[in-house]
N, C-alpha and C positions, 0 to 999 in steps of 0.2 A: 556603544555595546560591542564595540570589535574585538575579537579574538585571535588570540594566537592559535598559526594553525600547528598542527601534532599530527605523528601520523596515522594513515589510513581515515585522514576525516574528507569530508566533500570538498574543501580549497584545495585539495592537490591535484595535480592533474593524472588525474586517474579514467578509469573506464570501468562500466559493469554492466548488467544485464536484466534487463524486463522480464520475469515470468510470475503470474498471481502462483501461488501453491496449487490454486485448485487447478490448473494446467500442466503438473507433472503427471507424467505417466506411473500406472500403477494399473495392477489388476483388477481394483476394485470401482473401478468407474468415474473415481474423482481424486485429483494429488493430495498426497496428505505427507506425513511425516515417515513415508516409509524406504526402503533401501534405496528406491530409486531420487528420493531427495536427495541423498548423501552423494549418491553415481551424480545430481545433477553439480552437485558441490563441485568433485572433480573434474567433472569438464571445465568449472568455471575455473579453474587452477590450469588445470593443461590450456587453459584460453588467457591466462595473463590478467585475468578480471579483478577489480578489487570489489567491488558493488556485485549484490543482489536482489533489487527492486522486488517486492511484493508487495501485492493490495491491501485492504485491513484484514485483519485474520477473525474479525468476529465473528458468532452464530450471525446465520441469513434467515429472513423469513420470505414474505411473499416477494417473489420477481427475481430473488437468489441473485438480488445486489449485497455486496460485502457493505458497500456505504449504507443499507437498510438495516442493523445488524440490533438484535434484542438487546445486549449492553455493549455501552463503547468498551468495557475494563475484560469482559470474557474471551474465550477462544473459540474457535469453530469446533464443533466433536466429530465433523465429516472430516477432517483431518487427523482425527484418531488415527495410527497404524494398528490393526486389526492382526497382522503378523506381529508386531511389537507384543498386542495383548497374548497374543499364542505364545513366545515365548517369554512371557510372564506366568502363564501356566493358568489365565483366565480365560482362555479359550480354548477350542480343538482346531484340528485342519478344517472341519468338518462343518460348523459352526462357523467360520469364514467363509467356507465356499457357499453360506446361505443369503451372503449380503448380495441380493439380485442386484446387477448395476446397470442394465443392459448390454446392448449386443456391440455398440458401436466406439472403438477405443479413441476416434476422434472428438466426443463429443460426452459434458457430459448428460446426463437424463437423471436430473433433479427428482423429478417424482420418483424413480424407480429406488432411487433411494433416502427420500426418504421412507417410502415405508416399509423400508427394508433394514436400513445400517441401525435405526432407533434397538428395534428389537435385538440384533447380534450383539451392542454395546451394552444393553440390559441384562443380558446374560452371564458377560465379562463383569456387570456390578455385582449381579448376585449370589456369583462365585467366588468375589471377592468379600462380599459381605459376611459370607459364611466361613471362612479363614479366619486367622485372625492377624495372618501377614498384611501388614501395609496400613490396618486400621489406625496407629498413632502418627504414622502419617499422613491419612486426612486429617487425622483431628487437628494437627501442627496447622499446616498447609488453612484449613478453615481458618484460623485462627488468624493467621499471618494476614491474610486475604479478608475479613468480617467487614470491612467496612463498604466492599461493592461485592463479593459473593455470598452474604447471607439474603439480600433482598434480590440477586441475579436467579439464587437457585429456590425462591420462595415463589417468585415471578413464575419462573416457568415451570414450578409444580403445578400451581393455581392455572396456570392457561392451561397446561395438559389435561389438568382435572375438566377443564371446560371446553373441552375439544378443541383448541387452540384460540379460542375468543380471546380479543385485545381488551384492554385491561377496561378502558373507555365504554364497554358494556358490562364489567361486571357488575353483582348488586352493589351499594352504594357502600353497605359495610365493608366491603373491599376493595370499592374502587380509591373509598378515602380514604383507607386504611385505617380502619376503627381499630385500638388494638386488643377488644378483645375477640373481634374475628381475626385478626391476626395471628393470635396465639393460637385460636379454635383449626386455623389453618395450619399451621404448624406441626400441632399435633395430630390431624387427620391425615397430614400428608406428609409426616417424617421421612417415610424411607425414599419418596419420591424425591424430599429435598436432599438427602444426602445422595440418591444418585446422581442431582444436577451438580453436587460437588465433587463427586469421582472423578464426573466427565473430563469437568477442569483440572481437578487433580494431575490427570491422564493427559491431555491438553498440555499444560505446562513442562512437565516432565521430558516427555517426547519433543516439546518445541526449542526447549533449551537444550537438549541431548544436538537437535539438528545445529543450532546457532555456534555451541560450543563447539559442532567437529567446522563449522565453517568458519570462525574467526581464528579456531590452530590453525587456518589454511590462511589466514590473513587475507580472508574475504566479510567484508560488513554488510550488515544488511539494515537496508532501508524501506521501512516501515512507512508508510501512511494513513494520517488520524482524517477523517472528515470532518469538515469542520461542525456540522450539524450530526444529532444522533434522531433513530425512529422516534413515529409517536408511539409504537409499537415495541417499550424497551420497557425496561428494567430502570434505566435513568429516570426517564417524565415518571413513572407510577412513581418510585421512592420518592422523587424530588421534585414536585409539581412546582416548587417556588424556585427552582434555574429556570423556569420559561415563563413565558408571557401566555398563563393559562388565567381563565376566569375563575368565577367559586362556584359556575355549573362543571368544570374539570375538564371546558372546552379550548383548543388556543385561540386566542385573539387573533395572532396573524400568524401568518408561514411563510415558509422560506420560495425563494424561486429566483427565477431573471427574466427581465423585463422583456414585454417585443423587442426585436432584432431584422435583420436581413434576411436572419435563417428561419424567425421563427413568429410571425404574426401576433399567435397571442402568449408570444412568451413561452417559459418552463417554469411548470409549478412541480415545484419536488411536496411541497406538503408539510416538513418538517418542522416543528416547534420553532418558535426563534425565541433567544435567550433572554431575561430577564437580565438586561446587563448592571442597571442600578443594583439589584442583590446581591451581583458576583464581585463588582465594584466595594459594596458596604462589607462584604466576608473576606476582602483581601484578594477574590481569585481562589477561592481556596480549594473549587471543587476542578477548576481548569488547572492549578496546580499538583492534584493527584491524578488528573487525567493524563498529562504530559509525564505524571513522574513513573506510571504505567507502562509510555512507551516507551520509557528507557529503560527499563527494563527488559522489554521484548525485543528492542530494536537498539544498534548501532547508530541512526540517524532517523530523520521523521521527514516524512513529504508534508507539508502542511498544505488540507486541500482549500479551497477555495479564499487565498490569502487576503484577497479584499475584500470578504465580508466584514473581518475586523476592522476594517477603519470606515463603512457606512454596508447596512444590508438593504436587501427588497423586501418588504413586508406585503403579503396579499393579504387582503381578508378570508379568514376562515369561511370553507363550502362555497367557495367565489370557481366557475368552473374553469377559467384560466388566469392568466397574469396580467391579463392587461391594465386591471385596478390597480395595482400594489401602486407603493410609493419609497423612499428612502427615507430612513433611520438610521442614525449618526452611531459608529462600534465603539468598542473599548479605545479603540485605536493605538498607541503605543505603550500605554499604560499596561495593559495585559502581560507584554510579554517583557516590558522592566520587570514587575512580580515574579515571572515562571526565572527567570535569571536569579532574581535576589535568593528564589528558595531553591533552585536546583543547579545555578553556575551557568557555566558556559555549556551549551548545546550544540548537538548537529543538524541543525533544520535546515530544508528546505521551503521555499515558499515559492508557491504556485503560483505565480502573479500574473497569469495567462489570460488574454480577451482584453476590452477596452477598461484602462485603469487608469482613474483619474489623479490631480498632484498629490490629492494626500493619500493614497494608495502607495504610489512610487516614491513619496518621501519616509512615508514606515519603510518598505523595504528596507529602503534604503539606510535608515536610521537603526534597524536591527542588524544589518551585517549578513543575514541571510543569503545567502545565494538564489536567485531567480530563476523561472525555466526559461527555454529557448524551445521550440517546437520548429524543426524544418518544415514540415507538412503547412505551415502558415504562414511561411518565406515566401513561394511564388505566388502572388499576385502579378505579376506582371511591372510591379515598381520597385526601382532600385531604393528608397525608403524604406522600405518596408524592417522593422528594427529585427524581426525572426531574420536574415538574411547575416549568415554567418560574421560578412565584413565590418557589422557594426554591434558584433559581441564586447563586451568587458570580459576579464577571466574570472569573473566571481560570479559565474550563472554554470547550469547544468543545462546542456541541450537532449533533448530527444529529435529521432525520427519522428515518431508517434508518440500519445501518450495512449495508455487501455481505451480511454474515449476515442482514437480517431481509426482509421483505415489503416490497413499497415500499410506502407512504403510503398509497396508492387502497386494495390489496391489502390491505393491514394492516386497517384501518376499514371494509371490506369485510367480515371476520370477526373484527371485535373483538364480543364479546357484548354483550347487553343491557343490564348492566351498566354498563359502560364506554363504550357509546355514551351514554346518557344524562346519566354524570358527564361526556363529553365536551362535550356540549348546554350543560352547567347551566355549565361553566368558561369556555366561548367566548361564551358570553349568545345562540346565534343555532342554528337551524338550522346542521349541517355541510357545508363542501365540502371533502374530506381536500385534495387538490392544493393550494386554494388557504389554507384558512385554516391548518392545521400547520404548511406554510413560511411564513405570514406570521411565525407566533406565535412560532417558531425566529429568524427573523432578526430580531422585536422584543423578543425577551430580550435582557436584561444580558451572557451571553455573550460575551465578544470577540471570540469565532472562532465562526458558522456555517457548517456544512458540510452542503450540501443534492444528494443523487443527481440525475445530471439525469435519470433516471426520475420525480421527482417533480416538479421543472417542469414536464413535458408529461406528468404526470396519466396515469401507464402504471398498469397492472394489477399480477398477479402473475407473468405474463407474462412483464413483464424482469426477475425477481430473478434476482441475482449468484448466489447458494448460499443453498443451503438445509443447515445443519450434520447429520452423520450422514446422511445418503446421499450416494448414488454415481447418474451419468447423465446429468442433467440442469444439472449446475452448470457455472460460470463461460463459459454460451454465449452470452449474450445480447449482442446487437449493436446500436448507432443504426445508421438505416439513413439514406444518403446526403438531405439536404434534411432531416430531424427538425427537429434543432437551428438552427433558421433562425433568419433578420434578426428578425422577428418574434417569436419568444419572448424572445430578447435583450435585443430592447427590452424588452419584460414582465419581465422576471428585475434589469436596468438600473432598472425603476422604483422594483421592492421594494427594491431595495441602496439606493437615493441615500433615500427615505423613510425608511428601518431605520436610517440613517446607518453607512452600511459600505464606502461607497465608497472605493478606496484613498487612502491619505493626500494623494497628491500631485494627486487630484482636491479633495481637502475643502480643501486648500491654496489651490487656485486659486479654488475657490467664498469662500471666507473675504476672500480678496483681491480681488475682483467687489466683492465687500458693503462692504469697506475702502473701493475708490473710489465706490462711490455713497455713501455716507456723508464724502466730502471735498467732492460735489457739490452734496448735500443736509441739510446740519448738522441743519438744524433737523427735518426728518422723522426721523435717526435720533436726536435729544432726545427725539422724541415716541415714539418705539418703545423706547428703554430707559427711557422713566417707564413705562411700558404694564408691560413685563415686571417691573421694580423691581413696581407696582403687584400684581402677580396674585403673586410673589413673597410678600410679606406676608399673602396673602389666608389 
């Protein structure tokens, strides 16, 4: 399954930058697709970046995890720009200054909005409902979209109508989608389902408007699918037959990982786990519209937890930890020959991070994927240790951190003894996490560095994304307006063009500068490739 590489894909050696959306700064309490996206665009251009890492962009529900999200195929509508809808002429100024977001610009305050932003996007529908601009537009865009936004915006009319109950208690006529409560739904809650099709409408629009000014910038962005979706989605209600549900419309087992070092009785994340014999007898057909979604949205895909696919962890359902579960044999390489045969050559990534057994490392490896590399998992104190720059291959992508760890500062802040030390002894100097772990990232073999920009401005613990296994505290962290300035840019610009990661069509132009001073100067470049020939042989 190898690929030719082309450019701007993840085998070049390139550089780009960590930030979820919901992390840019904006007025309105949470990043969305607004001016300051585009500003964040430009820095990444004045910084030499080709990459733009972001988390999944779906709606969130309870804990305001993106990997919780009601459909894997929708968009988030807290990403709406609210000035975008203004100058559409669906809003006033006035009407925007009513989305309460709270007081605090580092951080965001989920409750405040939601029950705030729902209401001012309701508005921008109603407005537009009553127009008759932009109506055959939905209707297009519905059409185009029917086969995961007519049961995404049917879904979340019915939960709205039921004060957001999961589908799992509604009555039976709905929960098992009888179809003539179906219809009976339909029609009692028309205009509800065509505002959850605005949303997206809107959603889309605005997303590809950002994408497009960011790839004329010959900056890509990489998207991340989780491998599991809620049980709380739009997915399991339409298609109870992708999981391993009973015929009471309960799952048999759920997704998690097993006790650890770190963790007694394990992680139970909860989520359905697949029906793989169905996906297997359908060809893969519902993971091949799932992938052929994120290329749509996305220039490359993080693929998250890549060794599920070749064996998972099964608990048993309402089991209160993980210690039960057991393994269950994946698709294994089968899956992603299909996603090939129907969509070509791809730009994945795969996550192949934590203890991964032969046939784990032989998919990878058999797909051609590029691997992560995580610094933050290097110092143990052992020179083995395979996260440890010296025993990269160039077909992997390193981070500092990924959203699940500590940033950088944080991290080497409370790394032990130990590993401070083997830190000291491998870097040859005194440490400064900020600067010397991104140097050492972006001067690996790696192709692809992918560095938080928490760790370019040398943030604490402060701004971590999540912290796994709890609830509160995660995915709030915000730059706040001026962070990211001219100024670091430059700095982030130096380390790229030094690391040789600049994007190609900069190194092109640098190559062709050297070209004509070398037509100018024969004889000075005679004496500089007898120089290199010379230390060549040395």
């Amino acid at each position: 399954m190898a690929r030719e590489v082309q450019e701007n894909e993840v085998k070049m050696r390139t550089s780009g930058i960590l930030l979820p959306v919901s992390s840019l700064p904006t007025r309105y309490g949470i990043g969305g697709f607004s001016d300051e996206a585009f500003e964040f665009v430009d820095r990444l251009e004045e910084a030499g970046q080709s990459w733009w890492q972001v988390l999944p962009l779906g709606p969130t529900g309870y804990g305001d995890s993106p990997y919780q999200s009601f459909s894997t195929f929708a968009g988030n509508p807290y990403y709406i720009s609210l000035d975008k809808l203004r100058e559409e002429g669906l809003l006033t100024a006035e009407e925007c200054e009513e989305a309460d977001c709270g007081q605090n610009p580092e951080y965001v305050d989920y409750e405040k909005i939601y029950f705030s932003r729902f209401k001012v996007l309701k508005k921008a529908f109603d407005r537009f409902e009553r127009g008759s601009r932009g109506l055959d537009e939905l209707e297009t865009f519905c059409e185009k979209n029917r086969d995961w936004l007519a049961d995404y915006a049917l879904y979340m009319a019915i939960k709205n109508s039921r004060g957001g109950e999961e589908w799992s208690r509604w009555p039976a006529e709905l929960k098992d989608r009888d179809p003539e409560a179906l219809k009976a739904a339909e029609s009692e809650l028309q205009t509800e389902v065509k505002y959850y099709c605005f949303l997206q409408l809107e959603f889309a629009k605005q997303w590809k408007a950002l994408k497009d000014y960011a790839n004329g910038k010959k900056i890509g962005i990489i998207g991340d699918i989780p491998i599991y979706v809620a049980m709380d989605s739009a997915d399991c209600w339409a298609g109870r037959e992708l999981f391993q549900f009973g015929s009471d419309g309960k799952p048999s087992g759920v997704a998690g990982c097993p006790p650890d070092a770190f963790s007694a009785d394990g992680q139970l994340w909860g989520n359905p786990l697949y029906n793989w014999d169905y996906h297997r007898q359908t060809g893969y057909r519902w993971w091949i519209r799932r992938m052929k979604r994120c290329a749509e949205l996305y220039d490359s895909v993080r693929i998250d937890h890549f060794r599920g696919f070749a064996g998972y962890y099964s608990i048993p359902f309402g089991a209160p930890n993980a210690r039960n579960g057991h393994w269950e044999k994946g698709p294994g390489i089968d899956l992603f020959h299909a996603i090939q045969s129907e969509l070509g050559d791809q730009n994945y990534i795969a996550e192949d991070l934590g203890f991964l057994t032969d046939d784990v490392v032989e998919m990878v490896k058999e797909t051609g994927y590029p691997g992560m590399k995580v610094l933050g998992f290097a110092f143990d104190g052992s020179p083995d240790n395979g996260y440890l720059p010296d025993h990269y291959e160039k077909n992997c992508v390193v981070y500092t951190g990924t959203h699940d760890n500590e940033t950088i500062v944080g991290w080497f802040r409370n790394l032990n003894r130990k590993g401070r030390a083997f830190a000291k002894k491998y870097l040859g100097h005194r440490v400064v996490p900020e600067e010397d772990f991104v140097r050492l990232a972006l001067m690996s073999v790696a192709n692809l560095a992918i560095i938080p920009v928490q760790d370019y401005l040398g943030l604490g613990d402060e701004a971590r994304i999540n912290e796994p296994s709890t609830l509160g505290d995660n995915w709030k962290w915000r730059l706040v307006p001026g962070q990211f300035d001219a100024h670091t840019a430059g700095r982030i610009r130096e380390l790229t063009e030094i690391s040789d990661r600049l994007p190609a069509s900069e190194r092109n132009k640098r190559n062709d500068r050297a070209k004509d001073r070398t037509k100018v100067n024969p004889k000075d470049s005679t004496k500089e490739t007898e120089t290199v020939n010379s230390c060549a042989t040395k």
